[in-house]
C-alpha positions in Angstrom: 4.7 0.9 10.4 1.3 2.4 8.9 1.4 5.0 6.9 -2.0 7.1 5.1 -1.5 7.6 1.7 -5.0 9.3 0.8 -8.8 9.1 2.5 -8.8 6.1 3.7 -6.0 3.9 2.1 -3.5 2.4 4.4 0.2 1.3 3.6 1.7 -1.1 6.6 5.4 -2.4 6.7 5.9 -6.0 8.1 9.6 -7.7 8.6 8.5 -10.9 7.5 5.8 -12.7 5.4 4.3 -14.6 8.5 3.7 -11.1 10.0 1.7 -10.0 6.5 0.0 -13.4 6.8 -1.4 -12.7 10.2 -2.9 -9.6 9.2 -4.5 -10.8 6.1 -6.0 -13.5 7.8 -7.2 -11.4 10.7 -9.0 -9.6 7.5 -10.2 -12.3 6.4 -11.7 -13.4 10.0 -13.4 -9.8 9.4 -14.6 -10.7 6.4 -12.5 -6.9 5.2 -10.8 -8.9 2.2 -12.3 -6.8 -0.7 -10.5 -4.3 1.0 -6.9 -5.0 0.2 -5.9 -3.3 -2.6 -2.3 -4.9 -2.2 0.1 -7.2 -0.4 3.6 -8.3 -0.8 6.9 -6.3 -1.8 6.6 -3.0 -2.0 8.5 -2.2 -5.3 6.7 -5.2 -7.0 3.2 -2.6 -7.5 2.5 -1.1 -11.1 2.4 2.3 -11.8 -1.6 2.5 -12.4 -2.0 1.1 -8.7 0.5 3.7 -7.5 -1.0 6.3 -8.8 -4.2 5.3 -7.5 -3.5 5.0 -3.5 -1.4 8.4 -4.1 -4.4 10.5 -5.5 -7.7 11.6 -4.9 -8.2 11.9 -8.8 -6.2 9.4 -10.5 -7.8 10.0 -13.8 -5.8 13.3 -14.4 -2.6 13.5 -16.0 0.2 13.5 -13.6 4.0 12.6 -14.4 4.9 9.1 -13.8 8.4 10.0 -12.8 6.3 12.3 -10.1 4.3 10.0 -8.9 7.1 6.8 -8.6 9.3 9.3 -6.7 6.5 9.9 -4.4 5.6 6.2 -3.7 9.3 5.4 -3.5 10.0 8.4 -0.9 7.1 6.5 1.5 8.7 3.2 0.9 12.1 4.1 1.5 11.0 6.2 4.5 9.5 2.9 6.1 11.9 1.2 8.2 11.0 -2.5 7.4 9.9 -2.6 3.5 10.2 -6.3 3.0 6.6 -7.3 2.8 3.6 -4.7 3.0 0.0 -4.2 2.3 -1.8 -2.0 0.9 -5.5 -1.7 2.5 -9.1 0.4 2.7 -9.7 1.2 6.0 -12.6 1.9 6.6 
């Protein structure tokens, strides 16, 4: 499942790590790996990264409850949250 969080920033699902592995290799093929801004479990990110695929301006003050409720509403909305990754798309 892909999801837009902001201009440009992609989060996709994956049921399994092989599945994640495929698609960071086929980034790698593309040579697209300074793209990926994150891979692996979705509840494992930190706040500042969060915060940063969430807003345009990530400099401003914003609540952290706010803006872990946010991320966790578009993980938990995701109907295979195993393994994901968090990517530049263009």
């Amino acid at each position: 499942m892909k999801v837009g969080l902001k201009e440009n920033v992609v989060y996709e699902t994956f049921n399994n790590k092989s599945e994640l592995q495929e698609k960071i290799l086929s980034m790698i093929i593309k040579s697209k790996t300074d793209k990926i801004l994150y891979k692996g479990n979705p509840y494992d990110i930190d706040y500042k990264l969060m915060k940063k695929v969430l807003y345009k301006n990530y400099t401003e003050k914003i609540d952290p409850e706010v803006v872990r409720l946010q991320y966790k509403d578009i993980v938990d909305s995701s109907e295979n949250n195993k393994f994901c990754i968090i990517y530049k798309e263009k």
